[in-house]
N, C-alpha and C positions, 0 to 999 in steps of 0.2 A: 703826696706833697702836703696836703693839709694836718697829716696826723705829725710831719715833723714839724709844721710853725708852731701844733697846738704845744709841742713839747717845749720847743722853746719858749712860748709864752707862757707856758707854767712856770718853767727855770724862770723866765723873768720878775714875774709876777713875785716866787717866792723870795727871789734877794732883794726885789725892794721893799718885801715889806720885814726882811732882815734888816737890810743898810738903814731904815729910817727906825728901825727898833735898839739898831746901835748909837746910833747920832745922840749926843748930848742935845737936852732941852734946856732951855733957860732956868726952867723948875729943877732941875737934875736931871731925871728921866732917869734911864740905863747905866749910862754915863761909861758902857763899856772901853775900854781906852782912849777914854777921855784925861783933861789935868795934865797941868806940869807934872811929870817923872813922878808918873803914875804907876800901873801896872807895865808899861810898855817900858821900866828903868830908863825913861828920858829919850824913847825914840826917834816921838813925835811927839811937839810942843801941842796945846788945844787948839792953837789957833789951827795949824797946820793940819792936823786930826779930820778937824770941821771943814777944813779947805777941799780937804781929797773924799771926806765922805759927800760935801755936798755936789762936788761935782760928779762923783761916782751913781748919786743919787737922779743927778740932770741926764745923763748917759742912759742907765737902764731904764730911767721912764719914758726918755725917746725913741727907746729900742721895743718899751712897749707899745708905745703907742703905734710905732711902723707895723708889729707884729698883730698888734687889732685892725688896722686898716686893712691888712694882705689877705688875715682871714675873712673878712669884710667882701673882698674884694673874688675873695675864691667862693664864699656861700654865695654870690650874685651871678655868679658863673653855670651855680646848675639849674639858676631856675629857664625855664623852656618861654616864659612870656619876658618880654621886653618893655612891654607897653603897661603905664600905670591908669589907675582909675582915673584919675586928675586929667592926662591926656586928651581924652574922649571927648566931644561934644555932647550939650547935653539931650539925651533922646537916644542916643547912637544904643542900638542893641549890643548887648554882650556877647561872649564865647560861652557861656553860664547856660547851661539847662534852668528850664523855671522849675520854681520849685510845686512840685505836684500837694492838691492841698487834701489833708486831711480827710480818712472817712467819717462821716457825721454818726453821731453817736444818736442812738433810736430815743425817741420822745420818751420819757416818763409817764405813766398815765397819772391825771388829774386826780386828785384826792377833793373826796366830798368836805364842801366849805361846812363848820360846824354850826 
């Protein structure tokens, strides 16, 4: 289940950052089928162009967004603790082994002061 959302949120991920690389900027940008009876021989008018890409543009990003949340929602799924740090009162022992300390490293002998 998870390896098909990941695919589709690549698909997603890649055509929006196509549609926004097509979209006409104010500066010009791309300006791939942009313009009055452009390359598209008068298909679509810019207004219109800019109508469907920017909508097309609101769609895929909610569709990624849905497709972050789910996998969001499926990595939460395999963890085995429920309960956050934050939860706990403070003092409450943990599930955590302590942590065992270090062997002490052997003195150095003294060097005679000169």
């Amino acid at each position: 289940m998870t390896a098909v959302v990941i695919v589709i949120h690549l698909m997603l991920a890649i055509s929006m950052i196509l549609i926004v690389l097509v979209q006409q900027s104010e500066g010009g940008g791309l300006g791939i089928g942009g313009g009055s009876g452009g390359g598209m021989g008068g298909f679509m008018t810019g207004r219109a162009t800019a109508n469907l890409l920017t909508r097309a543009t609101g769609i895929i990003a909610a569709a990624f967004m849905a497709t972050s949340l789910l996998l969001a929602i499926l990595a939460d799924q395999g963890r085995s603790s429920r309960s956050s740090i934050i939860d706990r009162p403070v003092g409450e022992p943990t599930n955590q082994q302590p942590v065992k300390s270090l062997p002490s490293l052997p003195s150095l002998p003294k060097s005679p002061a000169n």
